[in-house]
VOGU-944516 format. One record per residue (C-alpha): x, y, z; residue number from 1; residue in one letter. Coordinates in nm, 2 decimals. Layout:
% VOGU-944516
@xx->X; yy->Y; zz->Z; nr->NUM; rest->A
...
% end
This chain:
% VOGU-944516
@xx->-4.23; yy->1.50; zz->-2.46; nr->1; rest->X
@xx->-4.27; yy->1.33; zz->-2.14; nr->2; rest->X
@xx->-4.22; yy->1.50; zz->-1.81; nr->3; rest->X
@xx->-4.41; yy->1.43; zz->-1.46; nr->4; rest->X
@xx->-4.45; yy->1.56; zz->-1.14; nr->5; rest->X
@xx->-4.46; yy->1.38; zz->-0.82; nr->6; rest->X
@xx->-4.56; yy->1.56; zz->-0.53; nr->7; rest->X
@xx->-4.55; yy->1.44; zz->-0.15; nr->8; rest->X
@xx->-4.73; yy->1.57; zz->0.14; nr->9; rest->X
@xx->-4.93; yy->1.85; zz->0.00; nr->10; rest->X
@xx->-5.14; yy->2.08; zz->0.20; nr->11; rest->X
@xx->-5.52; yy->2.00; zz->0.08; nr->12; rest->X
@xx->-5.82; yy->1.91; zz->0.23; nr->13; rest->X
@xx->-5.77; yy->1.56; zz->0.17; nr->14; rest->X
@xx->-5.38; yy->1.62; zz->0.31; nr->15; rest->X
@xx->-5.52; yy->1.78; zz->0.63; nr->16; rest->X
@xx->-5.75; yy->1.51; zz->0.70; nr->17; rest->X
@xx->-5.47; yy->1.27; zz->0.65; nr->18; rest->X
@xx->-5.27; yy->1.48; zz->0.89; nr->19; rest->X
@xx->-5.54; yy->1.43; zz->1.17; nr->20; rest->X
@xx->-5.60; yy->1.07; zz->1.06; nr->21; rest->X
@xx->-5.51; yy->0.73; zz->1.22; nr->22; rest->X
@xx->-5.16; yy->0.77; zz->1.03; nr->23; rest->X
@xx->-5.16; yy->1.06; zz->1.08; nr->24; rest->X
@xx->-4.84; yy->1.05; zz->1.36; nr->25; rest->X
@xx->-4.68; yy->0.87; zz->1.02; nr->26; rest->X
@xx->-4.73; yy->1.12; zz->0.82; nr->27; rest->X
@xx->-4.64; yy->1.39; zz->1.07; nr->28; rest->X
@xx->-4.29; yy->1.23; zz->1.11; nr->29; rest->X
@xx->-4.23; yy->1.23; zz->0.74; nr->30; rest->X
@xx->-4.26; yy->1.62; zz->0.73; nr->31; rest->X
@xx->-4.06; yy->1.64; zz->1.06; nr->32; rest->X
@xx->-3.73; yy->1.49; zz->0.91; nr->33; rest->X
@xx->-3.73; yy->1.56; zz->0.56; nr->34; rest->X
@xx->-3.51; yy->1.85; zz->0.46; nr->35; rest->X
@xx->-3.74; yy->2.08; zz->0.42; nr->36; rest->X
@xx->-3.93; yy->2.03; zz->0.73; nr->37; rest->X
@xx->-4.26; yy->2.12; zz->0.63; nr->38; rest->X
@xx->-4.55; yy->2.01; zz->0.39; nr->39; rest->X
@xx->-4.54; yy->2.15; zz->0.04; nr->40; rest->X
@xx->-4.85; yy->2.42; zz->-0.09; nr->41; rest->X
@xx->-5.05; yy->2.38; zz->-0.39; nr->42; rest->X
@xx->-4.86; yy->2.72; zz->-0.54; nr->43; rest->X
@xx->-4.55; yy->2.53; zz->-0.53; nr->44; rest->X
@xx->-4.66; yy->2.23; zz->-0.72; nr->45; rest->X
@xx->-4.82; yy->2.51; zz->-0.99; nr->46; rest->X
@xx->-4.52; yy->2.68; zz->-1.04; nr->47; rest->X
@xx->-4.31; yy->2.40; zz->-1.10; nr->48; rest->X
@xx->-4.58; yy->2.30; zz->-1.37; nr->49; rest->X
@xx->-4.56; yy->2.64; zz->-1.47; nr->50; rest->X
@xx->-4.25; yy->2.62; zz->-1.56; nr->51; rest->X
@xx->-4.22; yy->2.28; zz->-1.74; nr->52; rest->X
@xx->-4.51; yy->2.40; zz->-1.98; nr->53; rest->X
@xx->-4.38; yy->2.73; zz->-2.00; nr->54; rest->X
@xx->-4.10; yy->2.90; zz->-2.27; nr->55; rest->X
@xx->-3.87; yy->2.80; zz->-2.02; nr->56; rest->X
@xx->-3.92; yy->2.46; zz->-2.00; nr->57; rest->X
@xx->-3.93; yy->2.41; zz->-2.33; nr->58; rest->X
@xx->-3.59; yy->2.20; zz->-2.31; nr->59; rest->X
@xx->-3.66; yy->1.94; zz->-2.06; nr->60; rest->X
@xx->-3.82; yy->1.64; zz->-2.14; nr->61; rest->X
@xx->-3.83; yy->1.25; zz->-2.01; nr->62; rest->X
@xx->-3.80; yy->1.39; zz->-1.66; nr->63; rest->X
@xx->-4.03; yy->1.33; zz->-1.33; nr->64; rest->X
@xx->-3.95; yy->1.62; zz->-1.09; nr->65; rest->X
@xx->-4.01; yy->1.46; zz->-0.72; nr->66; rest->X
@xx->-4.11; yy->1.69; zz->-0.51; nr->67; rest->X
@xx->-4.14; yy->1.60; zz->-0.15; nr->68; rest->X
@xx->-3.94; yy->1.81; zz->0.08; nr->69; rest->X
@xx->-3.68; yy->1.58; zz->0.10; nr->70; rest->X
@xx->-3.91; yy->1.27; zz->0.25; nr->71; rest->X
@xx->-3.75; yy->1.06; zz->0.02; nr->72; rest->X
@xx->-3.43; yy->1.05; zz->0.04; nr->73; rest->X
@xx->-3.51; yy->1.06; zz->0.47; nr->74; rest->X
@xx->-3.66; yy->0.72; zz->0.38; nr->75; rest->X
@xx->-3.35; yy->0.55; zz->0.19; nr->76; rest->X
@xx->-3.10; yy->0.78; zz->0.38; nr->77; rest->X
@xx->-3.16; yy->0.91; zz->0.73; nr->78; rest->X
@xx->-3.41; yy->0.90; zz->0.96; nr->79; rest->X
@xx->-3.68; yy->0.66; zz->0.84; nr->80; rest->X
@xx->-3.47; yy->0.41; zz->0.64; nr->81; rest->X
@xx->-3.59; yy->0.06; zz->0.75; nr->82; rest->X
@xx->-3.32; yy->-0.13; zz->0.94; nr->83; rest->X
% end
């Protein structure tokens, strides 16, 4: 069974230093036009693990779950596609 998960901005230490960072404006605008509008917590990224190793996951397999807020799809569809 194969099954990843690919978080994006995630609100850590090392994610608030980013934030405040030389890139930081970058990374700023990334959380301002993804869908979800804001960075993602540690909690989330657990329960979405939580689930793929629970009982209840026990039927998906060969998957990565991206989870970015939408950052993504902003990239290769709205806002910050390249031109």
């Amino acid at each position: 069974m194969a099954i990843s998960v690919s978080p994006g901005i995630i609100v850590t230490p090392l994610a608030k230093d980013e934030l405040t960072g030389p890139r930081g404006e970058g990374y700023r605008r990334m959380i301002e036009v993804s869908a979800a509008g804001c960075p993602g917590t540690p909690d989330e990224v657990g329960t979405v693990g939580a689930l793929l190793m629970g009982p209840d996951g026990g039927f998906i397999t060969g998957s990565d779950f991206l989870m970015d807020g939408g950052v993504t799809a902003a990239y290769w569809y709205g806002e910050l596609a390249p031109h």
